[in-house]
C-alpha positions in Angstrom: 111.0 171.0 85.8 113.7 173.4 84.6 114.7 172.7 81.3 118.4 173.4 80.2 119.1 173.8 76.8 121.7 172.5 75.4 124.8 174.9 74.1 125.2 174.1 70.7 121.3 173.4 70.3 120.8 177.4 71.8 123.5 178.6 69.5 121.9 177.2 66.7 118.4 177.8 67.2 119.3 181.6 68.2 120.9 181.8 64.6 117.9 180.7 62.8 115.9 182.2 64.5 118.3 185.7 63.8 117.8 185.1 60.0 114.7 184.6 60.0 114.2 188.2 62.0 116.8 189.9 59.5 116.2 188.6 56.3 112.7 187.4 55.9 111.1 189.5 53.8 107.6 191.4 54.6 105.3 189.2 52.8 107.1 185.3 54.4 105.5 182.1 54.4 103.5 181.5 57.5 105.4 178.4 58.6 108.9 180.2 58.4 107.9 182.6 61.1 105.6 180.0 63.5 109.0 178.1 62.9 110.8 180.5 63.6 109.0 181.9 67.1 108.5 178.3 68.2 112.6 177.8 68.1 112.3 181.2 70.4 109.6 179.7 72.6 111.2 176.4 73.1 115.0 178.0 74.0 112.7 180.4 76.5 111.4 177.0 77.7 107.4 178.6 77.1 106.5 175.5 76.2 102.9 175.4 75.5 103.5 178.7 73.3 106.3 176.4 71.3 103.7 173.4 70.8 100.7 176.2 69.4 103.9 177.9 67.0 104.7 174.5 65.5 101.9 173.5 65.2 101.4 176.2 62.7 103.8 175.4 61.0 103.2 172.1 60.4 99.9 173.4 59.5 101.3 175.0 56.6 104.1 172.5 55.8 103.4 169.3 57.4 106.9 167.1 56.1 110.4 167.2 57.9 113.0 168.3 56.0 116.6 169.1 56.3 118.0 172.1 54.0 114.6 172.9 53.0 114.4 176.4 51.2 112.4 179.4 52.3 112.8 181.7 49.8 115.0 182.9 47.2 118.4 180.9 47.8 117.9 180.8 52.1 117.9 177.3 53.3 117.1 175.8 56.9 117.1 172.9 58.8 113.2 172.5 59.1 112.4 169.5 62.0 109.0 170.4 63.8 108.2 167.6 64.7 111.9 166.6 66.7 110.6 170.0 68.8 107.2 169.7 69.4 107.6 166.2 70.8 110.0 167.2 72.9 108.1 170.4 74.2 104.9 167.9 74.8 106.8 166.0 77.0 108.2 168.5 79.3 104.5 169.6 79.5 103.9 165.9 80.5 101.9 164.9 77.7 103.7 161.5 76.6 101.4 160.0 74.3 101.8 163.3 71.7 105.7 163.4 72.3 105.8 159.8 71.5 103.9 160.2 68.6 105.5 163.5 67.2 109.0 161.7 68.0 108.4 158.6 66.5 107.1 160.7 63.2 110.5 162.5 63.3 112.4 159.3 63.1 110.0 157.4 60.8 111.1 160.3 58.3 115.1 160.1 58.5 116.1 163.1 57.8 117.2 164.5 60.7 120.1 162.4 60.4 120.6 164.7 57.0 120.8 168.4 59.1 123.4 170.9 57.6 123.4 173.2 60.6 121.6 171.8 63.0 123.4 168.6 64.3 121.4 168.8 67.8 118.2 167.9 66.6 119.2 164.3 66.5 121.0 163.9 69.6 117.3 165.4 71.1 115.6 162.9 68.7 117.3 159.8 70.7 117.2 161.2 74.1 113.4 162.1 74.1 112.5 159.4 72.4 113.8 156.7 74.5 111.9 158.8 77.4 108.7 159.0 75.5 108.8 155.4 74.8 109.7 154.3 78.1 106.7 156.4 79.5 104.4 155.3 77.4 105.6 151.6 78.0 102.4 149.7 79.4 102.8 149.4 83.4 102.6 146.2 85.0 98.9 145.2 86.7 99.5 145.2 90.2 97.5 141.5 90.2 99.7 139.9 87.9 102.7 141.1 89.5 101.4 139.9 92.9 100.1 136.6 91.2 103.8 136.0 89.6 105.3 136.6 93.0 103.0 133.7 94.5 103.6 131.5 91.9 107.2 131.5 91.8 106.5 131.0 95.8 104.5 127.9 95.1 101.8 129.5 96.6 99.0 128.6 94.1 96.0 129.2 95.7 96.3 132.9 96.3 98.1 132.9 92.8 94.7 131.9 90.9 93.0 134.7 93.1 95.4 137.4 91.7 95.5 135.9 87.9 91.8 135.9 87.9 91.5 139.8 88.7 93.5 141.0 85.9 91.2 143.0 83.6 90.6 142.1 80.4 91.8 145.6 79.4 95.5 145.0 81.1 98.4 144.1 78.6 99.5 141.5 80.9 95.6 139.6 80.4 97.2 137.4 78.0 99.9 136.1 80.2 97.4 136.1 83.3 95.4 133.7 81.6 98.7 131.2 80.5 99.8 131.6 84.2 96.2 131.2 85.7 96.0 127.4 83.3 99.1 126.7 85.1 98.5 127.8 88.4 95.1 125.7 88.5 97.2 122.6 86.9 99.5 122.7 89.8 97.0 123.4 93.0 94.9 120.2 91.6 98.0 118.5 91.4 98.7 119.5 95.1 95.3 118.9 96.0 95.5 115.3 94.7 98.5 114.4 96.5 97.2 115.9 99.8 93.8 113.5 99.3 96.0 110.5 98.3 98.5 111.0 102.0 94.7 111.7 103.6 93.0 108.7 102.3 96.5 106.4 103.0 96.6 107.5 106.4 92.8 106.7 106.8 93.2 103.3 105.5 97.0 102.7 107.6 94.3 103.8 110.7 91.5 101.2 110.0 94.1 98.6 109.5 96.2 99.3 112.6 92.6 99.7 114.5 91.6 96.0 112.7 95.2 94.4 114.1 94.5 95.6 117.3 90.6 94.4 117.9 92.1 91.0 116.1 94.3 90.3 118.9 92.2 90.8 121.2 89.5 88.3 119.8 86.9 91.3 118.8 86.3 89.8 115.0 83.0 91.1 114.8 84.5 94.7 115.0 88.2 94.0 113.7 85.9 92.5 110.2 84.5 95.9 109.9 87.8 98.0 110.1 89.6 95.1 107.5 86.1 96.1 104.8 87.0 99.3 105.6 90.4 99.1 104.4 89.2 97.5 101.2 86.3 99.9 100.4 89.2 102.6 100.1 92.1 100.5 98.7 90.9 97.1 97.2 94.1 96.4 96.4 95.5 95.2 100.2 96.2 91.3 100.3 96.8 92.1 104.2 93.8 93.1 105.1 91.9 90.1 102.9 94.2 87.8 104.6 93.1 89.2 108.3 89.0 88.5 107.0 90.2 84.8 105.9 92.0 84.6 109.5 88.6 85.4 111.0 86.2 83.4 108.4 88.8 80.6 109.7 88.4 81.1 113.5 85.0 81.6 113.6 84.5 77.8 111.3 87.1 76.9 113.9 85.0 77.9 116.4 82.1 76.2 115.0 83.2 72.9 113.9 84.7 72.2 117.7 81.4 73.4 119.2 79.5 71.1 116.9 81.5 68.0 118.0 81.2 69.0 121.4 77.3 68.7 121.2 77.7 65.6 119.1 79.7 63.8 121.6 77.8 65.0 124.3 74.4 63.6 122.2 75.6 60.2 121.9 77.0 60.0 125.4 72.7 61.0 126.5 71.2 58.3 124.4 72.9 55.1 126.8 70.4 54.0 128.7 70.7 55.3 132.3 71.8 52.4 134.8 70.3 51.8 137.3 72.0 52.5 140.7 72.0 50.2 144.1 69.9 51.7 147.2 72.7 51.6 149.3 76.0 53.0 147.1 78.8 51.0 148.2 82.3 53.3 148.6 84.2 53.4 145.6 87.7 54.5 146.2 89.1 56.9 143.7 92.0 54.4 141.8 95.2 55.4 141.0 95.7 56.2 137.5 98.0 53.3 136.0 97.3 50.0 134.9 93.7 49.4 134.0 91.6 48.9 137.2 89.8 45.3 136.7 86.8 44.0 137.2 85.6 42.3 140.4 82.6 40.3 141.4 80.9 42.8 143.6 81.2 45.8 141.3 78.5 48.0 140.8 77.5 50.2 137.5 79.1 52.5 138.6 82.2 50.8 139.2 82.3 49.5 135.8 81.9 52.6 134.1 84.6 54.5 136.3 87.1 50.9 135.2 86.0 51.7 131.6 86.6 54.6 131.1 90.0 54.7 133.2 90.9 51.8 130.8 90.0 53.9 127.7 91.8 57.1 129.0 95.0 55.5 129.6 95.0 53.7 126.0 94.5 56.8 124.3 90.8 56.5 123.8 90.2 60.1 125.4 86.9 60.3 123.5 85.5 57.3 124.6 86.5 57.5 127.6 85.3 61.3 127.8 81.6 59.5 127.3 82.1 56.9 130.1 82.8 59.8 132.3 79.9 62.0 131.2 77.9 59.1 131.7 79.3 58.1 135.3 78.8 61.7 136.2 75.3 61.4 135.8 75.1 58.5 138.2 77.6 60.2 141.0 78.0 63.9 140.5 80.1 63.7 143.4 82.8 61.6 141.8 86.5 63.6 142.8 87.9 61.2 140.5 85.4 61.8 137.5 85.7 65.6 138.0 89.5 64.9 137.5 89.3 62.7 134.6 87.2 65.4 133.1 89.2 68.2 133.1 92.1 66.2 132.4 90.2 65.9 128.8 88.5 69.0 128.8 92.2 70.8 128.6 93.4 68.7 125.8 90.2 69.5 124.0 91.3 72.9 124.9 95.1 72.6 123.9 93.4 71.1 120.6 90.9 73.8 119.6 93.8 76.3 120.3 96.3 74.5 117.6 93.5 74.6 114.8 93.2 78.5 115.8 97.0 78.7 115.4 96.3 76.8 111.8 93.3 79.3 110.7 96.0 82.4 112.1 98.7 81.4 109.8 100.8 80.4 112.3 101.7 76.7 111.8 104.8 76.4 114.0 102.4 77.0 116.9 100.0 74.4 115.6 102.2 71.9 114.9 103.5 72.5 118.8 100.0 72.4 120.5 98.4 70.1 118.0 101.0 67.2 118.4 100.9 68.0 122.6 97.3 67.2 122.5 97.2 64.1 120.3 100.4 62.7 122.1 98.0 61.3 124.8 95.6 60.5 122.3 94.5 58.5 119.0 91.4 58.6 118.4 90.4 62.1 117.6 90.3 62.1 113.7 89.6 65.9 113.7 93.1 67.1 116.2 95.1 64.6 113.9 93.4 66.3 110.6 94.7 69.7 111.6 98.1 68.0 112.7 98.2 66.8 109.0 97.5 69.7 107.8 99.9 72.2 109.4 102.9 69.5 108.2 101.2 70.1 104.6 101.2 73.8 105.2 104.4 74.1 106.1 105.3 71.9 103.6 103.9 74.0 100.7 105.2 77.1 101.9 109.0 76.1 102.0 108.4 75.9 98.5 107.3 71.8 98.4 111.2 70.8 99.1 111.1 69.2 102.4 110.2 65.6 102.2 110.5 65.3 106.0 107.7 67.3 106.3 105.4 66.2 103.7 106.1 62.8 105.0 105.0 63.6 108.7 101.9 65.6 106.9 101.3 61.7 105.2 101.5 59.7 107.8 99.7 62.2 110.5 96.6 62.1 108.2 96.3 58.5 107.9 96.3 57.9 111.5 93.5 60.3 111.0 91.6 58.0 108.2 92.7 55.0 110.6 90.3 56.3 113.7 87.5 57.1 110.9 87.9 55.7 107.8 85.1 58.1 106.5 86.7 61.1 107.9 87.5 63.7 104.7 88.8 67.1 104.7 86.7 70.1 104.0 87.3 72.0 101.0 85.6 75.1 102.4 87.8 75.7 105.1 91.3 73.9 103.9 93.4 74.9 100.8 92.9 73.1 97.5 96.4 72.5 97.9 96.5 70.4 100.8 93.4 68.9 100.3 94.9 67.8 96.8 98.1 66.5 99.2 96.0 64.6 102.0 92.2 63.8 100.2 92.7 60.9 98.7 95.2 59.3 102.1 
């Protein structure tokens, strides 16, 4: 690099170094005439030869000074150190120019100079160079981990935090950014898991609806524990294993008074049937069909239960015509009697579903269809009573309408079996504390 001196700094350089070529006596000081050659070096820009001549003299007088005598009464501006630093950084040594600079103005006498005024104008160039030189250079890591932060992009941000070297200047604030990077990403992390494990448990729920509605409780009860095992906290999906605890005792309690009707309907004694089966003509359903003198078993049985059905006796007259089925298979009119009952046993079981489900509006509705042609099913009336009491408790206990229906509904109950009592295991403490003791 060419260097160009400046015009006042040549002019006074070339002057000292003039006296010190005119006037110096034979036997100088040493350091005046390293001085004095190094001034002549650095203006002819040789600046290796100005660094060795300094350093001569600074060998021989090591301290700054301005005005500082040589001999007799001749007086210079002596600042070796100003010139040397300079000369080491156009060499490109920037660690000895800082140093020898930094020296120069740690002294403060340049400041002092009575002929030369350039020495500190070369003081605060060169050392503003020097230091900015020799200022520590950024670790390409942390640079590249300070960009991905402030991107948000943690991950590869901890990657570049962790490769700064202990040796880099920047290791200190790696490490504070690295803490913070790692604080972040596990707070990312966590979120991510949390939207995972929601969505997981929204998916076992939605699958558990689904196989609900289409009567699959075996399967929707696994997708409802599911949901529970990962979030304990959702009512909805305990009130879906209740709904299916409550069908399936549903389920049970109808199939258990099928077989029981169907037991005590087996142990009559079978009657016993004419050789010759006279024609019984199927009546028309009305008015009880009465008795004649020529009428068979048979006969009787079919005018029983007839009489039962159309009083509202469907159970009993269910087990006349289970019975009279056994002695003519063939019956048309039995057949017809039987389905008759065996839909609003149907209708019946479907309202206690609809009661188990939640849904009491439907229960009421199918409930009070099937026991409006009947009276004396304790158990259709029971879950009649109950859906009024349901209801009842659910509109907040203000409807008097309702909790007198729920009343009356479960006495009839009591009135068909006076031993008939509500099952705590499968019906609310609060309605059983409203209807138990009717």
């Amino acid at each position: 690099m060419h260097f160009r001196m400046p015009e006042k700094a040549g002019r006074a350089i070339y002057l000292l170094a003039c006296v010190f070529v005119f006037v110096l006596p034979a036997k100088a000081d040493e350091w005046y005439e390293s001085y004095a050659k190094g001034l002549d070096s650095f203006r002819d820009q040789q600046w290796q030869q100005a660094i060795n001549q300094f350093t001569e003299a600074i060998n021989e007088k090591s301290d700054s000074r301005a005005n500082a005598k040589t001999y007799g009464l001749h007086f210079i501006d002596y600042f070796p150190y100003v010139y040397r630093g300079v000369a080491y950084f156009k060499i490109g040594d920037k660690a000895r120019a800082l140093a020898d600079l930094e020296r120069a103005e740690r002294e403060h006498v340049v400041g002092n100079a009575r002929d030369d005024a350039d020495a500190q104008q070369l003081l605060r160039e060169y050392l503003d160079l020097a230091r900015k030189s020799n200022a520590p250079q950024p670790d390409p890591n942390y640079a590249d981990g300070l960009k991905l932060y402030n991107q948000k992009n943690y991950r590869d941000a901890i990657e570049k935090f962790k490769a700064v070297p202990e040796s880099s200047p920047q290791r200190k604030d790696a490490v504070r950014y690295l803490g913070m990077a790692q604080e972040e990403q596990q707070r990312l992390d966590a979120e991510v898991t949390q939207k995972e494990k929601k969505e997981r448990i929204n998916r076992a729920f939605a699958a558990g609806v689904q196989l609900f509605n289409q009567k699959n409780l075996d399967k929707a009860e696994e997708q409802f524990k599911a949901v529970l095992q990962l979030d304990n906290t959702r009512a909805d999906a305990r009130d879906y294993l209740e709904k299916i605890d409550n069908l399936r005792n549903a389920t049970r309690l109808a199939a258990n008074e099928s077989r029981t009707t169907e037991a005590n309907a087996k142990k009559k004694p079978p009657l016993t049937t004419p050789t010759t089966r006279p024609e019984v003509k199927e009546p028309v359903r009305g008015p009880a069909v009465e008795r004649t003198a020529t009428e068979t078993p048979a006969q009787g049985l079919l005018r029983e239960g007839i009489a039962l059905f159309q009083t509202g006796k469907i159970r009993q007259a269910r087990a006349k015509f289970v019975e009279l089925k056994g002695l003519d298979p063939n019956s048309t009119e039995v057949e017809r009697y039987l389905r008759d009952i065996s839909a609003l046993r149907e209708k019946a079981r479907r309202g206690i579903a609809a009661f188990f489900e939640g849904d009491y509006n439907r229960a009421i509705a199918t409930l009070k269809e099937s026991s409006s042609n009947g009276t004396d099913d304790p158990h259709t009336l029971a879950f009649l009573a109950c859906s009024y009491a349901a209801q009842f408790l659910l509109g907040g206990a203000e409807d008097n309408d309702l909790r007198q229906h729920a009343v009356q509904v479960f006495s009839m109950a009591k009135a068909v079996d006076a031993n008939y009592a509500l099952d705590a295991k499968y019906i609310s403490p609060q309605i059983v504390a409203l209807l138990g003791q009717r």
